[in-house]
C-alpha positions as CSV (number, residue, x, y, z in Angstrom):
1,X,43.6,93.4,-31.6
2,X,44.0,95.5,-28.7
3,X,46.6,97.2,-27.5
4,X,46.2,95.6,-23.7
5,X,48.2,92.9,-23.4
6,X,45.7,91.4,-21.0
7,X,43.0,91.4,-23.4
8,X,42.6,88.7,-25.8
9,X,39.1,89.8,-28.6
10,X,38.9,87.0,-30.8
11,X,38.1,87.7,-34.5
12,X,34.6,89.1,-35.4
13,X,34.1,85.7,-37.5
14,X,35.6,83.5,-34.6
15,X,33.3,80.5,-35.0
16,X,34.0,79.5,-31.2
17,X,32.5,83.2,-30.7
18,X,30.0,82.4,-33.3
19,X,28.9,78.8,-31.5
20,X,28.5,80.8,-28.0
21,X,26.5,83.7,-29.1
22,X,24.0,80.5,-31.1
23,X,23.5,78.7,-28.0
24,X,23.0,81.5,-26.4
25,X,19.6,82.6,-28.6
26,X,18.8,78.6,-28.8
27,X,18.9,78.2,-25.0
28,X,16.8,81.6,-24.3
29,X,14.1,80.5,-26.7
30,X,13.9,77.0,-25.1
31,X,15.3,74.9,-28.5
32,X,18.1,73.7,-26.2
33,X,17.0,71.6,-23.4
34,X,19.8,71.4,-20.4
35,X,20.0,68.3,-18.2
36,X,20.7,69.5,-14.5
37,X,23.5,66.9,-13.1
38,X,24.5,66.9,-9.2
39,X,28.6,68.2,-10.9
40,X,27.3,70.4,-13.7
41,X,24.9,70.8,-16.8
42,X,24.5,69.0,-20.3
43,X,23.0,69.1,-23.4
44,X,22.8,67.2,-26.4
45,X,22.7,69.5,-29.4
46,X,23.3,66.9,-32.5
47,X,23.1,63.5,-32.6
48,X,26.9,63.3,-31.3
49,X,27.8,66.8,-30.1
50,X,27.4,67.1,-26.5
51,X,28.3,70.6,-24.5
52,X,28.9,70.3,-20.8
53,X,29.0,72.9,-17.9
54,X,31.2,71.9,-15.1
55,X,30.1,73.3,-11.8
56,X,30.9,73.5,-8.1
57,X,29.7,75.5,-5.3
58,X,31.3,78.2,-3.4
59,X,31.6,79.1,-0.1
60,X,28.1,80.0,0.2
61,X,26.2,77.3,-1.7
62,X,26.2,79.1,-5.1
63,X,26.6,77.0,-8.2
64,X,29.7,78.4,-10.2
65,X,30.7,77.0,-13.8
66,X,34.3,76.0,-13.5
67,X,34.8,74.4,-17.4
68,X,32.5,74.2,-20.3
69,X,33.4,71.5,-22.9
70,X,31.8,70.3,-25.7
71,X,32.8,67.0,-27.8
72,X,31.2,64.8,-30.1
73,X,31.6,61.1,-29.9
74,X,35.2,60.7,-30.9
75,X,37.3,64.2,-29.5
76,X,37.1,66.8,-27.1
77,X,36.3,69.8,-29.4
78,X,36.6,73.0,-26.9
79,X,37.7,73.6,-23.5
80,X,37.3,76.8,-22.0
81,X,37.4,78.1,-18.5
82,X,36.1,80.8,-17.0
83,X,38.1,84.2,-16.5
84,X,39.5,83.3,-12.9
85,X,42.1,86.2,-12.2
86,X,41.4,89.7,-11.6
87,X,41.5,91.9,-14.5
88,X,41.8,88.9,-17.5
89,X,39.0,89.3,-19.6
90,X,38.4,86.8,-22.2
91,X,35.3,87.6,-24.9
92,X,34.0,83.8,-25.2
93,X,34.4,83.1,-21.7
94,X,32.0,86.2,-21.1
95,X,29.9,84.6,-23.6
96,X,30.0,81.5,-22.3
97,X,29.4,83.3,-18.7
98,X,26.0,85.0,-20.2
99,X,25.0,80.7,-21.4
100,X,25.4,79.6,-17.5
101,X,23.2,82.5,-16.8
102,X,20.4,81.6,-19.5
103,X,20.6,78.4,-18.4
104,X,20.4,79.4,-14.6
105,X,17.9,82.1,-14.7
106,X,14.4,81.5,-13.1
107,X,11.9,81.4,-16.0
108,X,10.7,79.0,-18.4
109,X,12.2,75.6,-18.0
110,X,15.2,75.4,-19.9
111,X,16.6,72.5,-17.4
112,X,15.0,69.3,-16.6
């Protein structure tokens, strides 16, 4: 751990860390398919075991993730919002930031 008390880094063999970082490389090379909604993005990665961007726009039309969840058909399994106040950093919420931008980026459809 660090010594900043404003910086949380997760364990190396954090599986929330681990999860990110695999949908990451699954979204990039097109195995995850992302439904574009009019509040957010989805996808279904299992039969049950749904992940979910929550968006909303800013002041200049830009689409900005507010919560990512995911959940399978009986619980909530992680919540996680982005880093919201100046100099927080959080490890999976930049991961989770670099998803929204796979997801985002022009290129080959990875939303329909």
């Amino acid at each position: 751990m660090s010594s900043n008390p404003q910086r949380f880094e997760p364990e190396v063999d954090d599986p929330a860390m681990e999860l990110a970082d695999f949908l990451i490389r699954r979204t990039e090379l097109g195995f995850i398919q992302w439904e574009n909604h009019p509040n957010g993005f989805s996808a279904t990665l299992r039969k049950a075991l749904v992940a979910d961007f929550i968006t909303l726009r800013d002041n200049v039309g830009e689409r900005l993730w507010r919560l990512f969840t995911l959940r399978d058909r009986d619980m909530e399994l992680m919540r996680i919002a982005p880093h919201l106040e100046p100099g927080r950093y959080s490890p999976l919420a930049n991961a989770l930031d670099k998803l929204y931008r796979a997801i985002t980026k022009p290129g080959p459809r990875r939303i329909h």
